[in-house]
N, C-alpha and C positions, 0 to 999 in steps of 0.2 A: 504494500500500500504506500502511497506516496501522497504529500500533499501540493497541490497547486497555487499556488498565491497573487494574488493582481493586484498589482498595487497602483495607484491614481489613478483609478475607474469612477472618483467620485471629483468632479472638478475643482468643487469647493475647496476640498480635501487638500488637494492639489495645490491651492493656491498656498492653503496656509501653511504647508510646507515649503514653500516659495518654489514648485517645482515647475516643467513645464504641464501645458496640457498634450498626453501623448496623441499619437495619429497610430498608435495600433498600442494593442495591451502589454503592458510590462510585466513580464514573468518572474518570479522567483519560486524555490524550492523549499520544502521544510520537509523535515527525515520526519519517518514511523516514531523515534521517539521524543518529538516534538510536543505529540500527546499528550496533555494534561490529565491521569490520572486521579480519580477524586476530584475535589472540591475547593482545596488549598494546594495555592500558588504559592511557592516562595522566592521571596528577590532575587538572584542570583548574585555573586558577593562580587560579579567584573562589571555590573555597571550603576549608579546613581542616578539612573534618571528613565525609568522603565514604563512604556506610555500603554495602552490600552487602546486597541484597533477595534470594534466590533464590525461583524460582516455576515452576507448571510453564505452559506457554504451547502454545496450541491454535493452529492454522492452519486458515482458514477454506479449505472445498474448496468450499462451492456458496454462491452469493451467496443475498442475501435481505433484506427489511424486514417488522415484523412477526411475527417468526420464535414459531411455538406452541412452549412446551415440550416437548410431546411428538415433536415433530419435529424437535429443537434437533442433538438427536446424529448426522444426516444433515447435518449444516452443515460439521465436519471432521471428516478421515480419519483427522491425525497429531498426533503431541505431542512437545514437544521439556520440556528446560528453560530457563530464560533466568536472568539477574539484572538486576536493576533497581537502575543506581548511581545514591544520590541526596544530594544537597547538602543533606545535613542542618542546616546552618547555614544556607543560604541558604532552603530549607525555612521553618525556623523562623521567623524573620524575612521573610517570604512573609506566612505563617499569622498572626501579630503583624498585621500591616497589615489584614487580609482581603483579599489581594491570591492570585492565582492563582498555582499551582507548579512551572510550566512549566519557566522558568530553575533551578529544582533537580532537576527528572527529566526533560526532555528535551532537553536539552545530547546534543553529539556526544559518542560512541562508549559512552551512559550504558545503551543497549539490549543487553545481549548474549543472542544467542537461540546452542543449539547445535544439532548433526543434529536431524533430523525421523527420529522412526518409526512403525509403524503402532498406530493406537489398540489393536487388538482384539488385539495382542500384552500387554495389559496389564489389571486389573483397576482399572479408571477411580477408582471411588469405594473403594479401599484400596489408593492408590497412593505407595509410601515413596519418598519423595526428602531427598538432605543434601545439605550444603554442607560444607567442608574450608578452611581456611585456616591454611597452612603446617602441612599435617597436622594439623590440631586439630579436632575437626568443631565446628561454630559452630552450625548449623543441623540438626534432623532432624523433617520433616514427614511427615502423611501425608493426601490427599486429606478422607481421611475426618470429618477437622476442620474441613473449611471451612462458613463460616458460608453461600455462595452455589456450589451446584453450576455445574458445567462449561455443563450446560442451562440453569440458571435463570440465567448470564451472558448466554448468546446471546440467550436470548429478551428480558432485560433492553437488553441495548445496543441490538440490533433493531428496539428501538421508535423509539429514539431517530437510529442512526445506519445507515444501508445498511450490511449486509455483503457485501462484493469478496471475490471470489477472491485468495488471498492474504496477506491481511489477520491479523494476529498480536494473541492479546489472551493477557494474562501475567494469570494469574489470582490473584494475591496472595501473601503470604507470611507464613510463619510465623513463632514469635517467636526473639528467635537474632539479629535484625540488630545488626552492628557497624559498627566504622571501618573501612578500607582504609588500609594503610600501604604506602609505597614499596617494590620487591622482595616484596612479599606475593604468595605463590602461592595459588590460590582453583580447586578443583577440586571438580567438582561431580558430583552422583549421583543416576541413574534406578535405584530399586530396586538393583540391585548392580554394573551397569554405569558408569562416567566417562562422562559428558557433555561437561562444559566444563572445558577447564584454563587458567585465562588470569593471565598476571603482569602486577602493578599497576607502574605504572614512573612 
């Protein structure tokens, strides 16, 4: 299993990152043990400044290379949300070098994915998802914004990378990212249901 990651699919995002806006998707990788097991995150002791990505994330149901847009939405059934914690210091200084960003987003326990549900229980392309931390909502997206649909991901990565059954790609996020502090609670939202509730330790 591998996970897929797209990063500035949300403009906004984008901007407050002072990136550009891209004209095709930006890929990155994160290993199987990316994973966030349970419920508690803990800092890791190489960076000071660990920010909180929320996104929604597709699970690949029928493998593929190639995959046509039009045929992209036969590739998963379910969608979850996840966050993507990342070493924004170490990030930065990555990016300074022109050096790769591995070591700032995929370090263990930096993937969290929550349940999985069925796609067609939801309206794909106006789909509201937030973020909460310690009650305060930080984040509130909605599908509709992204600069690369759910389709035009799969058939993007596709070209590039076999898709396995199995296989998780977190489709970006919106603007809203901050730090994570110690005892921070971070609960997150499909439309009006809690997905993830996870304390930062």
């Amino acid at each position: 299993m591998k996970i897929i990651c797209i990063g500035r699919n949300y403009s906004e995002h984008a901007k407050e990152l002072g990136n550009e806006i891209p004209e095709k998707p930006v890929i990155f990788i994160k290993p199987d043990t990316a994973v966030l097991k349970g419920n508690d995150f803990y800092l890791p002791e190489f960076s000071k400044d660990v920010h909180y990505e929320l996104e929604v994330v597709l699970k690949i149901s029928k493998g593929g290379k190639y995959i046509q847009k039009e045929s992209a939405n036969k590739h998963y059934d379910e969608i979850s949300l996840g966050i993507d914690f990342t070493a924004r210091d170490l990030q930065s200084e990555l990016k300074s070098k022109g050096l790769p960003w591995e070591l700032a987003k995929g370090f263990d326990g930096s993937a969290v994915v929550g349940n999985f549900f069925k796609k067609e229980n939801y309206d794909l392309e106006n789909l509201q998802f937030s973020l909460l931390q310690n009650k305060a909502k930080v984040q509130d997206g909605n599908t509709k914004d992204m600069i690369f649909t759910f389709d035009d991901i799969i058939a993007f990565a596709s070209q590039y990378f076999t898709l396995r059954v199995g296989d998780l790609i977190f489709t970006g996020t919106p603007k809203g990212v901050g730090k994570v502090e110690e005892n921070d609670i971070m609960e997150a939202f499909l439309e009006e249901e809690k997905i993830l509730d996870i304390r930062i330790l």
